[in-house]
C-alpha positions as CSV (number, residue, x, y, z in Angstrom):
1,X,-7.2,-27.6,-18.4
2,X,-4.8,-25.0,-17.2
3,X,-3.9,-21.9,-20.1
4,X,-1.7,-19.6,-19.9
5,X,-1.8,-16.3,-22.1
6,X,1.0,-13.8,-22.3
7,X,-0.7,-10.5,-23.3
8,X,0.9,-7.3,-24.8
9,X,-1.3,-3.8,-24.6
10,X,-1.7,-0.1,-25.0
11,X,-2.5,0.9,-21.4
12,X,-3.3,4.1,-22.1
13,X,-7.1,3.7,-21.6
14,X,-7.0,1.7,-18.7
15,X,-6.7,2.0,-14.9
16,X,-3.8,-0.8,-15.0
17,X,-4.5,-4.7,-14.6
18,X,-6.6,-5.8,-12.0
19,X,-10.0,-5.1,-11.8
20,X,-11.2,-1.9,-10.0
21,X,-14.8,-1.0,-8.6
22,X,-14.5,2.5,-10.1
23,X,-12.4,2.0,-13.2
24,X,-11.8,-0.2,-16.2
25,X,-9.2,-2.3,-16.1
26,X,-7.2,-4.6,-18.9
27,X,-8.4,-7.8,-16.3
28,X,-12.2,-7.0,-16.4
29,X,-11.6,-6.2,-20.4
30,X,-9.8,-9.4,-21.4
31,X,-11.9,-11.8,-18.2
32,X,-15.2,-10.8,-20.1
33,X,-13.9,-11.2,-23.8
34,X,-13.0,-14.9,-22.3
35,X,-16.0,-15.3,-21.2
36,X,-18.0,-14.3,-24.1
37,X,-15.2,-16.9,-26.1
38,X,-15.2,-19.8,-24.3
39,X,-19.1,-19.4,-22.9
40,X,-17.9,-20.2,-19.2
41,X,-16.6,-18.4,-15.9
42,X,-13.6,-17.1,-16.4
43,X,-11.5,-15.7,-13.8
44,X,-7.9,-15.0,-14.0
45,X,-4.6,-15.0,-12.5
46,X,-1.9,-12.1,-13.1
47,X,1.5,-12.2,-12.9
48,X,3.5,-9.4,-14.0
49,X,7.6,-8.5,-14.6
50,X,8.9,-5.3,-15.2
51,X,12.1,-5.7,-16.8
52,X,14.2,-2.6,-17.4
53,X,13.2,-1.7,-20.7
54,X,10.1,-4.3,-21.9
55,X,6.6,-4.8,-20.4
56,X,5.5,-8.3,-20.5
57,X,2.4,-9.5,-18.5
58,X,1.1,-13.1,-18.1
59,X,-2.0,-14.1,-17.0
60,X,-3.8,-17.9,-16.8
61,X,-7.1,-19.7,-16.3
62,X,-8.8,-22.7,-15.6
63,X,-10.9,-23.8,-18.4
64,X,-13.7,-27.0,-19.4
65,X,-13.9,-25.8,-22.7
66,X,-12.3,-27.2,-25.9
67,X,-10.5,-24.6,-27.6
């Protein structure tokens, strides 16, 4: 099953979205709360638009779980 989650955050204590070797990033943050949630591999796919005045990121995943 395919999901697709739109997520809104403070960046402010992150090193942006995808996952860094010497940084934390939103990715790693919200791949390993998924993972902890669903009990499975998680890895995701970002997408991101940057409109003029709004911030809107989406990001999706394959998953076997029931949720």
């Amino acid at each position: 099953m395919r999901v697709r989650l739109v997520v809104a955050y403070d960046g402010t204590n992150y090193h942006g979205w995808q996952i860094q070797n010497n940084a934390i990033s939103v990715e790693e943050v919200l791949q390993e709360a998924l993972r902890e949630l669903l009990r499975e591999p998680v890895e995701l796919i970002g997408a991101i638009r940057l409109p003029n005045t709004a911030f809107k990121q989406t990001a999706g995943t394959e998953v076997t779980s029931d949720i």
